[in-house]
MARDO-834411 format. One line per field, with one value per residue (C-alpha): residue number from 1; chain; x, y, z. Coordinates in nm, 4 decimals, always signed. Example, Ala and Ser with C-alpha at 12.3 -4.5 7.8 and 13.67 -1.06 7.14 Angstrom:
n: (1:2) $
chain: (A:A) $
X: (+1.2300:+1.3670) $
Y: (-0.4500:-0.1060) $
Z: (+0.7800:+0.7140) $
end
This chain:
n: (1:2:3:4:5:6:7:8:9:10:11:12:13:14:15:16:17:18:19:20:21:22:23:24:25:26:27:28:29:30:31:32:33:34:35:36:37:38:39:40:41:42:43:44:45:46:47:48:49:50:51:52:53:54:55:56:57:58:59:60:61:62:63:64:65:66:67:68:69:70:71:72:73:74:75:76:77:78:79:80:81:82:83:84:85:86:87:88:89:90:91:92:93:94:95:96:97:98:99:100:101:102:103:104:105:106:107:108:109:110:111:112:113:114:115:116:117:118:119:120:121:122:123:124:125:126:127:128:129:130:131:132:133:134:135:136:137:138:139:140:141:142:143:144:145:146:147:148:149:150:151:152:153:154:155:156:157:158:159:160:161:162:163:164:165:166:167:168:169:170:171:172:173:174:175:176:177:178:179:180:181:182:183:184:185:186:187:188:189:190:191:192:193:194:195:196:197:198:199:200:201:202:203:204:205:206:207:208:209:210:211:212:213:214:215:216:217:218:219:220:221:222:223:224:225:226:227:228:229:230:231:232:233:234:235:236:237:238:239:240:241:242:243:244:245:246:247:248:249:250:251:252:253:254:255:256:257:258:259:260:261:262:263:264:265:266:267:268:269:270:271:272:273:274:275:276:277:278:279:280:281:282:283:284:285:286:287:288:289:290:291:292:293:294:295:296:297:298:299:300:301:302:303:304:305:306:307:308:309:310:311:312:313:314:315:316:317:318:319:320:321:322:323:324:325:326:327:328:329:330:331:332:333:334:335:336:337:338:339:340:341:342:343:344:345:346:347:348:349:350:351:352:353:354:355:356:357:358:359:360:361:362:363:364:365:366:367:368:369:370:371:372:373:374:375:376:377:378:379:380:381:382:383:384:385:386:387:388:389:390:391:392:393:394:395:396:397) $
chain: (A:A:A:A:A:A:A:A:A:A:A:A:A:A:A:A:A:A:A:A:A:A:A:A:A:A:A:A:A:A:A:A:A:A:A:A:A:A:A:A:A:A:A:A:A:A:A:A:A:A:A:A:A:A:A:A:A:A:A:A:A:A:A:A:A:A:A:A:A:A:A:A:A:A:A:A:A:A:A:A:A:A:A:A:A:A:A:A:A:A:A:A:A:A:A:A:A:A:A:A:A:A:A:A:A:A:A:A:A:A:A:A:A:A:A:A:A:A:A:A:A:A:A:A:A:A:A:A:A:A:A:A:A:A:A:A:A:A:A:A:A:A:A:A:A:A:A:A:A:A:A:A:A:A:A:A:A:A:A:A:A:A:A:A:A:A:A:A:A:A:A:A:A:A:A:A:A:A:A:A:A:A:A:A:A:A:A:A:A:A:A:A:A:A:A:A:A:A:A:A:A:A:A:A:A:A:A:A:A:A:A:A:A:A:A:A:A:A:A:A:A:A:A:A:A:A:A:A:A:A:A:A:A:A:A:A:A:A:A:A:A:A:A:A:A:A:A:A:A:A:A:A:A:A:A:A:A:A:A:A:A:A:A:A:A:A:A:A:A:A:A:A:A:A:A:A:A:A:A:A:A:A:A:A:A:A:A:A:A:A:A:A:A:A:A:A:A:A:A:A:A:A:A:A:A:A:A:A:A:A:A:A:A:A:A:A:A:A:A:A:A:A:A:A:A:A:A:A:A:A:A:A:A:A:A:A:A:A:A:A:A:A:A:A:A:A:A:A:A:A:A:A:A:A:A:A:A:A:A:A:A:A:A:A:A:A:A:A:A:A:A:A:A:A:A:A:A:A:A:A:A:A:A:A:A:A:A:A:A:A:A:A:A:A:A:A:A) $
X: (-2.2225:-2.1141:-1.8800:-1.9046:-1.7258:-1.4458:-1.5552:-1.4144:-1.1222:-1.0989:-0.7963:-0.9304:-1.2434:-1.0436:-0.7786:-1.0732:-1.2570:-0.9699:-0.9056:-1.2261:-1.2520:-0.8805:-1.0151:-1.3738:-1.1936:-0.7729:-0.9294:-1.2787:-1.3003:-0.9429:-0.7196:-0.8272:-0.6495:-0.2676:-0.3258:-0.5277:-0.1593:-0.0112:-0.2737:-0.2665:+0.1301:+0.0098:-0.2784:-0.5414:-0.7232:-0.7333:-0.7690:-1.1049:-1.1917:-1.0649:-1.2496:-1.5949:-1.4728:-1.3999:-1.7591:-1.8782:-1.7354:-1.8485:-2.2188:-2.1880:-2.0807:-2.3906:-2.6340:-2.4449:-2.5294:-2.8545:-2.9522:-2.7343:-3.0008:-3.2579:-3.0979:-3.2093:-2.8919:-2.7400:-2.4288:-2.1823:-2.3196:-2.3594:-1.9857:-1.8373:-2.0444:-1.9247:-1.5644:-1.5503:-1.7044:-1.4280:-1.1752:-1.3660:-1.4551:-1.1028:-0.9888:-1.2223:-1.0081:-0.7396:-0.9646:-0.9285:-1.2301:-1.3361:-1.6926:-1.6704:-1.4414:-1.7032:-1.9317:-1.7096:-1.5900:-1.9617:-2.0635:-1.7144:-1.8340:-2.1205:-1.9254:-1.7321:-2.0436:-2.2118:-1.8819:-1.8657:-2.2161:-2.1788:-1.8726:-2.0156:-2.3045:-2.1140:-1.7570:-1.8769:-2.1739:-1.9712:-1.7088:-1.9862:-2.1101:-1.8030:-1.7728:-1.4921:-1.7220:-1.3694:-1.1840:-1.3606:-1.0888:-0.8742:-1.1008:-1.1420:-0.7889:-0.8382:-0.9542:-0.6220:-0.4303:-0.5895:-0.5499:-0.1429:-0.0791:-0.2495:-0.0803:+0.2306:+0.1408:+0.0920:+0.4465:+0.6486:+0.4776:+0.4848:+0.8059:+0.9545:+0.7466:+0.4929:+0.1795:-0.1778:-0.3744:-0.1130:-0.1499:-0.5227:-0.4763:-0.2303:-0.4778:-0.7335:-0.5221:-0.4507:-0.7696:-0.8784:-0.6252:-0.7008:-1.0400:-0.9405:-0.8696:-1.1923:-1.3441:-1.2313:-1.3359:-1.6612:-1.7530:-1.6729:-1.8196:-2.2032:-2.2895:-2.6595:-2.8330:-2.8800:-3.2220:-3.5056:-3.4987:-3.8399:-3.7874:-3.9223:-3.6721:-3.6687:-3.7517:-3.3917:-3.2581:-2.9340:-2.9699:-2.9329:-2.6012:-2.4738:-2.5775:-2.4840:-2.1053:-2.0785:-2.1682:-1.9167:-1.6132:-1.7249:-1.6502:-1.3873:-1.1826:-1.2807:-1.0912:-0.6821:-0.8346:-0.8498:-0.6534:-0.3266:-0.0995:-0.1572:-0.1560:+0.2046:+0.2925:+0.2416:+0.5283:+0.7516:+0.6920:+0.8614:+0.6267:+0.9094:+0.7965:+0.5206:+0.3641:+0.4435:+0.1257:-0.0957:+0.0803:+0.1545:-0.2686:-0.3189:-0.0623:-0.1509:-0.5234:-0.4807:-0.2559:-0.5591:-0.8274:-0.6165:-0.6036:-0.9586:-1.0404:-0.8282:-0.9330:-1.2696:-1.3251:-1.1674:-1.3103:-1.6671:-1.7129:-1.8508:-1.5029:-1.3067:-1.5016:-1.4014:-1.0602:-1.0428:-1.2639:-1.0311:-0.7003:-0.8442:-0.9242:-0.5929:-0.4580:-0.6843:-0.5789:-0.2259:-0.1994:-0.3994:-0.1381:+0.1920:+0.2428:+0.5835:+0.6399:+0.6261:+0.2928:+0.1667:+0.3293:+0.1606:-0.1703:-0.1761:-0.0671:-0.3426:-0.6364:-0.5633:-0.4828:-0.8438:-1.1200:-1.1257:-1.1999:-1.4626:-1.6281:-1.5878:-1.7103:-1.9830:-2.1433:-2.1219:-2.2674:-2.5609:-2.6277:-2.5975:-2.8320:-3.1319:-3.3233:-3.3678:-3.2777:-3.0049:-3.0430:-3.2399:-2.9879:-2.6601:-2.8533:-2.9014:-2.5514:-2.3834:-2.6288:-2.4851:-2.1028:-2.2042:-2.3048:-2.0236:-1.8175:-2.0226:-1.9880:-1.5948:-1.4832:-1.7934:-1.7079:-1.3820:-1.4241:-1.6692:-1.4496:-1.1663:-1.4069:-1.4444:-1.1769:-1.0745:-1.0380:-0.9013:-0.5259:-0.6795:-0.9917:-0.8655:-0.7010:-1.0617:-1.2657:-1.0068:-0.9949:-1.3741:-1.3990:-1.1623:-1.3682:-1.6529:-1.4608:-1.3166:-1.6790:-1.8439:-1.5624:-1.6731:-2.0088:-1.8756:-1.7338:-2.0019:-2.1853:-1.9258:-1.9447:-2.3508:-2.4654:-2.6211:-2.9830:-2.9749:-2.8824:-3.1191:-3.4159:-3.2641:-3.3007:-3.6536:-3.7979) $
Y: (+1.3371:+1.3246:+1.5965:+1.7865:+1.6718:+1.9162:+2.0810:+1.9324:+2.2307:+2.2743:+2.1479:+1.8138:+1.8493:+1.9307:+1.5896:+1.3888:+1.4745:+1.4742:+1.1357:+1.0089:+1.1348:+1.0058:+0.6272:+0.6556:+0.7944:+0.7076:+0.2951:+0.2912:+0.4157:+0.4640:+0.1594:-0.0442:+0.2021:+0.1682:-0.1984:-0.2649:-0.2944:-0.5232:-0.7429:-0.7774:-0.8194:-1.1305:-1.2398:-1.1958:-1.0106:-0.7882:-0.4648:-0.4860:-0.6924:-0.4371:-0.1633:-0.3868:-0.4258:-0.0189:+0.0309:-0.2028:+0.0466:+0.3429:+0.1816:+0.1740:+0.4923:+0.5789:+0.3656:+0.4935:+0.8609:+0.7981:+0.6030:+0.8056:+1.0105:+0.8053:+0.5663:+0.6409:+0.7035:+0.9986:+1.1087:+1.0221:+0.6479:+0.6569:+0.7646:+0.4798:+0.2097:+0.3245:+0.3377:-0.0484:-0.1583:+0.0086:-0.1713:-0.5428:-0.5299:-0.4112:-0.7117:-0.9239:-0.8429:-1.0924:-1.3701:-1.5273:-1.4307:-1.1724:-1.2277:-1.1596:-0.8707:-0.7033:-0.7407:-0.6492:-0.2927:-0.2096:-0.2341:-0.0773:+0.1973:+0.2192:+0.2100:+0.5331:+0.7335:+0.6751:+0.8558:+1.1027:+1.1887:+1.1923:+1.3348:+1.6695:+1.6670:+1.6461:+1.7926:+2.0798:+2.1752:+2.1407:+2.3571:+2.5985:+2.5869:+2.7091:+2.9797:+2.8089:+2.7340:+2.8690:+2.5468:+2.3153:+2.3037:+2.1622:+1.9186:+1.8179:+1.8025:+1.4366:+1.3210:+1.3468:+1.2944:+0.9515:+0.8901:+0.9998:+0.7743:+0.4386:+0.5547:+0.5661:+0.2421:+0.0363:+0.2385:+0.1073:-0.2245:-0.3625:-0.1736:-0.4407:-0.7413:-0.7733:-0.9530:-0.7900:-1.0138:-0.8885:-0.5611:-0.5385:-0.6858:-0.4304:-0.1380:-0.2792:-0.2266:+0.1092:+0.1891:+0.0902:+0.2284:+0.5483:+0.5206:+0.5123:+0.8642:+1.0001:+0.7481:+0.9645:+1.2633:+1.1663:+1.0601:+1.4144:+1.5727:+1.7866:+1.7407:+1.7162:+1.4713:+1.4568:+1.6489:+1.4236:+1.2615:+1.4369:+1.8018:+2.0157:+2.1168:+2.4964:+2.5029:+2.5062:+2.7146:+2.4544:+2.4493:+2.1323:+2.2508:+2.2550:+1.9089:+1.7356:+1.9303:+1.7951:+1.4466:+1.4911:+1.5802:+1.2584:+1.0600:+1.2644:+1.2188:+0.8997:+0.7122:+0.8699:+0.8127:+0.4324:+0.3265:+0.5953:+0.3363:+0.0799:+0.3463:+0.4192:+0.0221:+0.0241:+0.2873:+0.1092:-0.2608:-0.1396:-0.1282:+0.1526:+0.3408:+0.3073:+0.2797:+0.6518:+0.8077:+0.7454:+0.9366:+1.2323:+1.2290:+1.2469:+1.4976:+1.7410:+1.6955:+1.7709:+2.1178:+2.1859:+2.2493:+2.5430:+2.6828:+2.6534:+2.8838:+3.1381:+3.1038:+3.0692:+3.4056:+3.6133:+3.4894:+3.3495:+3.0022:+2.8889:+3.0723:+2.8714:+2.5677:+2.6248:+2.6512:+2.3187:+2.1182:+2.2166:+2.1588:+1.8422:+1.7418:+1.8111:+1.5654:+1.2915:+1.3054:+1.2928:+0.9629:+0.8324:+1.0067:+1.0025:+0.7107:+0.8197:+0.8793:+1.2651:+1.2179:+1.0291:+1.2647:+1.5886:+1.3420:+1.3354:+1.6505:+1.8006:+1.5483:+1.5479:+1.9641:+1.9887:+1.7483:+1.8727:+2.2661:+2.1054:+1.9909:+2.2618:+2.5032:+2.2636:+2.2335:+2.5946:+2.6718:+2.4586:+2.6065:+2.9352:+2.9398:+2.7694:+2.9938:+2.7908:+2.4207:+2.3350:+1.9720:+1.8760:+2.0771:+1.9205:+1.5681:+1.6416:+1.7254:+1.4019:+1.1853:+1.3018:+1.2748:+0.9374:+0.8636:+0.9403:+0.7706:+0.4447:+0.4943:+0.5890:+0.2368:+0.0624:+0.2229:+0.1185:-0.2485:-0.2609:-0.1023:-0.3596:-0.6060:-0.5628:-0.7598:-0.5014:-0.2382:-0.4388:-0.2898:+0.0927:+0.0543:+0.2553:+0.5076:+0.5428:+0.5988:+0.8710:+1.0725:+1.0566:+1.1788:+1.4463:+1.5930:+1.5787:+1.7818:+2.0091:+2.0751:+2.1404:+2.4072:+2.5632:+2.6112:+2.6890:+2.9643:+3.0887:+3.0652:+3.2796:+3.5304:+3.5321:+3.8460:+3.7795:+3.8725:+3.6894:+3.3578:+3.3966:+3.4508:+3.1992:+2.9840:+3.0944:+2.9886) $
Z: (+5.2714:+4.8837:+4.8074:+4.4749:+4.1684:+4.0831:+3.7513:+3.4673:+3.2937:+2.9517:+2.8827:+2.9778:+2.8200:+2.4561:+2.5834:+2.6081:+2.2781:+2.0725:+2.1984:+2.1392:+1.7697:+1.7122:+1.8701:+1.6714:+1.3165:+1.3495:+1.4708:+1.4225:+1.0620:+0.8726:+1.0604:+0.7759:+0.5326:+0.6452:+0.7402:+0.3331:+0.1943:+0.4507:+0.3904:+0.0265:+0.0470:+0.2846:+0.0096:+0.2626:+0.0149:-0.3133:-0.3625:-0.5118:-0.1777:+0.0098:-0.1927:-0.0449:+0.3054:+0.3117:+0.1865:+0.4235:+0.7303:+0.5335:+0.4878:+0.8490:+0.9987:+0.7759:+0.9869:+1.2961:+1.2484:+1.1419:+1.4531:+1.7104:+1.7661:+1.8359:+2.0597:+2.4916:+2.6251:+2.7197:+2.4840:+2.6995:+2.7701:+2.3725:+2.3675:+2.5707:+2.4330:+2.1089:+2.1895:+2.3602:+2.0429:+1.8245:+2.0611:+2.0659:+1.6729:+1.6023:+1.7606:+1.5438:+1.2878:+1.3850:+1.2792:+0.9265:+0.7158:+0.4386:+0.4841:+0.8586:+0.7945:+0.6180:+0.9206:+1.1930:+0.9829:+0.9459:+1.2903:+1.3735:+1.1411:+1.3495:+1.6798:+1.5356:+1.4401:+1.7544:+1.9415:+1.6683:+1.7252:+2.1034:+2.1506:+1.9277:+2.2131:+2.5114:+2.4538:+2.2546:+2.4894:+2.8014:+2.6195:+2.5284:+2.8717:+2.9854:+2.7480:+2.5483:+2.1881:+2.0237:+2.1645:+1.9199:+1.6891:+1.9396:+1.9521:+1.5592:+1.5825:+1.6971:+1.3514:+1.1863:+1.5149:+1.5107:+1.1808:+1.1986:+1.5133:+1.3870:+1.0694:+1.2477:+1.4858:+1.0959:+0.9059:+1.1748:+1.2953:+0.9331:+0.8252:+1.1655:+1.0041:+1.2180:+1.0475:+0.9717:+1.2280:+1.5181:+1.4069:+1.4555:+1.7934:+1.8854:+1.7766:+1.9760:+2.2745:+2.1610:+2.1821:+2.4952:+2.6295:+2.4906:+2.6100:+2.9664:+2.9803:+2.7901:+3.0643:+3.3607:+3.2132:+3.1040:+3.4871:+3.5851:+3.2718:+3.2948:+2.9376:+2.8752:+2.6747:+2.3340:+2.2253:+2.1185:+1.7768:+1.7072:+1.7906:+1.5109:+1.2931:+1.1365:+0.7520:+0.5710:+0.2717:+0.2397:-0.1696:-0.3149:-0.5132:-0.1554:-0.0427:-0.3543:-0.3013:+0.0114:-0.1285:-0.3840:-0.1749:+0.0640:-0.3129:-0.3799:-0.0504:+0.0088:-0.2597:-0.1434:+0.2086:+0.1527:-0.1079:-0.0493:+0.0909:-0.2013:-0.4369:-0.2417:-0.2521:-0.6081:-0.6781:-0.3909:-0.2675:+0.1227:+0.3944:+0.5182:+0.2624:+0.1530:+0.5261:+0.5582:+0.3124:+0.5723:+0.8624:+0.6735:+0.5377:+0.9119:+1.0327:+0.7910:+0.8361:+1.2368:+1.1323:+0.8790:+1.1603:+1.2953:+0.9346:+0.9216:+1.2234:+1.1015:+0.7141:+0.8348:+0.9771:+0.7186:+0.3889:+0.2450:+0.3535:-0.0053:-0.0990:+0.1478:+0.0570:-0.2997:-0.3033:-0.0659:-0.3515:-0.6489:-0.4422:-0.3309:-0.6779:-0.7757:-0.5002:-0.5926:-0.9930:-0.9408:-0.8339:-1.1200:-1.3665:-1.2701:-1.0452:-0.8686:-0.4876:-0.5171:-0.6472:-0.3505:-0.0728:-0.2634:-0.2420:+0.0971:+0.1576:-0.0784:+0.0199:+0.4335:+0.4182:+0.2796:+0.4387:+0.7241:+0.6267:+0.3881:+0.6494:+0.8662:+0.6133:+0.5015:+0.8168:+0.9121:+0.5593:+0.6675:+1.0006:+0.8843:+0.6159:+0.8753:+1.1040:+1.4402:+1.4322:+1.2260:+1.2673:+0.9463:+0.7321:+0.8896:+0.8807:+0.4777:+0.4488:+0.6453:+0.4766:+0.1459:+0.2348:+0.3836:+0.0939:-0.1263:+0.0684:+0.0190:-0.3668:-0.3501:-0.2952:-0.4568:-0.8011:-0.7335:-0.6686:-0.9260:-1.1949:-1.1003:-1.1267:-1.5099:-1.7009:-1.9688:-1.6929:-1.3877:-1.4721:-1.4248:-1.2454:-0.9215:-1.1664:-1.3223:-1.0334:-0.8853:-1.2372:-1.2060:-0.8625:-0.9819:-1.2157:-0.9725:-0.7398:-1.0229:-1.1346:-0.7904:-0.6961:-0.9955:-0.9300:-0.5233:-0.6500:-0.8533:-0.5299:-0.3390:-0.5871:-0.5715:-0.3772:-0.0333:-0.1372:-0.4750:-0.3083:-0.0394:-0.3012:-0.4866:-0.2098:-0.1454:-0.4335) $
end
């Protein structure tokens, strides 16, 4: 006779999510970002080529969320399939090729939505099932924990010479091994599966000043968040040095979620949100205007200390302001940042792309994302400061 499986604790449960977010975002999504400089040092590409290949993974972590749901397995089938892919396609990258480049980062981009998708279904309901909702920020941790230890794998892999194609391989390996952890877990864990792609949804009363905000700040964070470490290379031409932007983006973006619970509870979240879009702005100009090294650490420091609490704030925005089923809402919301983050490096490339602006083109597109960000605080704040029944008929109408 089968015995019962020994629930699953909640320590384990926050182990094995943050993992999986760190495999799906630090590998799956952002691995091309500390590896983008290394490469151009060894003329495998540009950085307008890179600026296509980026989009390419960002076009497809936008396909990825959009089918998650609608795929028939349960989330956390949908959550190892997703993480074997990230491992297999980040191998891919060894191989010689632009072209194919392009295609393996957008299906890895798909790989990582699908676990970012099914990790949010099973990790945070089993947590809520055990009366532990509070724990997700342990969880979102992950996100810049990933992107601080393939950060870390790149600063000191390249800083010892080792070449792109190796490196790829190596992150492969760190990601399966990661995955045999979440693995375990996942065999012991009760979490449901994901709710029908056609359940109604509940009418929303997410304005469209709050979608288009979120799309901005998925432009606006996108362009440091791909292009930090060249930005870095171009002050100083040592992968020693220059290898350590990404790492610190990371770090400080895994302290961030624990400022967001507590900042979270005590003021507005439009307020919150606010503040997070200016600051951010502020890191993403300063590269574009003073190109020195203290300008790239207070980049990373200002663009990873904020993403995270926009998102946070964002997507608790959203499901506060919809009676019932937030799903439509939060699906208007990710569909915007996805695409932002599409246009971030497509402006780029195609702004380097021009002859007469090829020398500024990435200093262009990061002065206009700034004053996107810039101008949607402003009108954030105007929100904050918008009594309750006001924005709700506001909203109504």
């Amino acid at each position: 006779m089968a015995t019962a499986a020994r629930p699953v604790t909640t320590l384990a449960l926050c182990i094995a999510g943050a993992l999986s977010l760190a495999v799906a975002m630090g590998i799956g999504r952002f691995a091309f970002t500390p590896l983008l400089p290394l490469m151009i040092r060894e003329g495998q590409l540009d950085v307008a080529a890179g600026g296509w290949v980026a989009a390419a993974n960002y076009l497809g972590y936008f396909a990825g969320a959009l089918t998650a749901g609608r795929l028939p397995w349960r989330a956390t089938h949908l959550a190892m399939l997703g993480l074997l892919a990230t491992a297999v396609l980040t191998a891919a990258m060894a191989a010689p090729g632009p072209w194919l480049w392009g295609a393996w980062r957008f299906l890895a981009g798909m790989a990582s939505a699908w676990v970012f998708v099914a990790t949010a279904v099973w990790c945070l309901g089993a947590l809520a099932q055990a009366g532990k909702p509070q724990a997700a920020g342990y969880v979102y941790a992950g996100v810049g924990a990933g992107i601080a230890l393939a950060g870390l794998h790149g600063w000191a892999a390249g800083a010892a010479g080792v070449t792109p194609s190796n490196l790829w391989l190596q992150l492969a390996l760190l990601a399966l091994v990661l995955s045999i952890p979440i693995a375990l877990v996942l065999r012991r864990s009760p979490a449901p599966a994901a709710a029908p792609a056609t359940a109604a949804a509940s009418p929303s009363s997410v304005s469209k000043g709050l979608v288009l905000a979120y799309g901005v700040m998925g432009f606006g964070y996108i362009l440091p968040a791909t292009f930090l470490p060249v930005l870095a290379r171009n002050v100083i031409d040592d992968p020693f040095w220059f290898g350590l932007a990404w790492p610190v983006f990371g770090a400080v973006a895994a302290l961030s979620t624990i400022v967001a619970s507590w900042w979270l509870h005590r003021r507005p979240r439009t307020e919150v949100w606010a503040v997070c879009q200016a600051l951010m702005g502020v890191g993403t100009l300063l590269p574009s205007l003073w190109p020195h090294g203290l300008a790239i650490l207070l980049s990373a420091l200002l663009v990873g200390g904020t993403f995270m609490i926009v998102t946070l704030a964002g997507v608790q925005e959203a499901r506060a302001r919809t009676p019932g089923d937030p799903r439509a809402a939060v699906g208007r919301m990710t569909a915007a940042f996805a695409i932002g983050q599409i246009a971030g490096p497509v402006v780029s490339a195609l702004l380097l792309h021009v002859p007469a602006l090829r020398a500024h083109g990435l200093a262009i597109a990061l002065q206009l994302a700034a004053l996107s960000l810039f101008a949607t605080a402003a009108w954030l704040w105007r929100e904050a400061r918008t009594p309750p029944l006001q924005t709700e008929t506001s909203h109504a109408r």
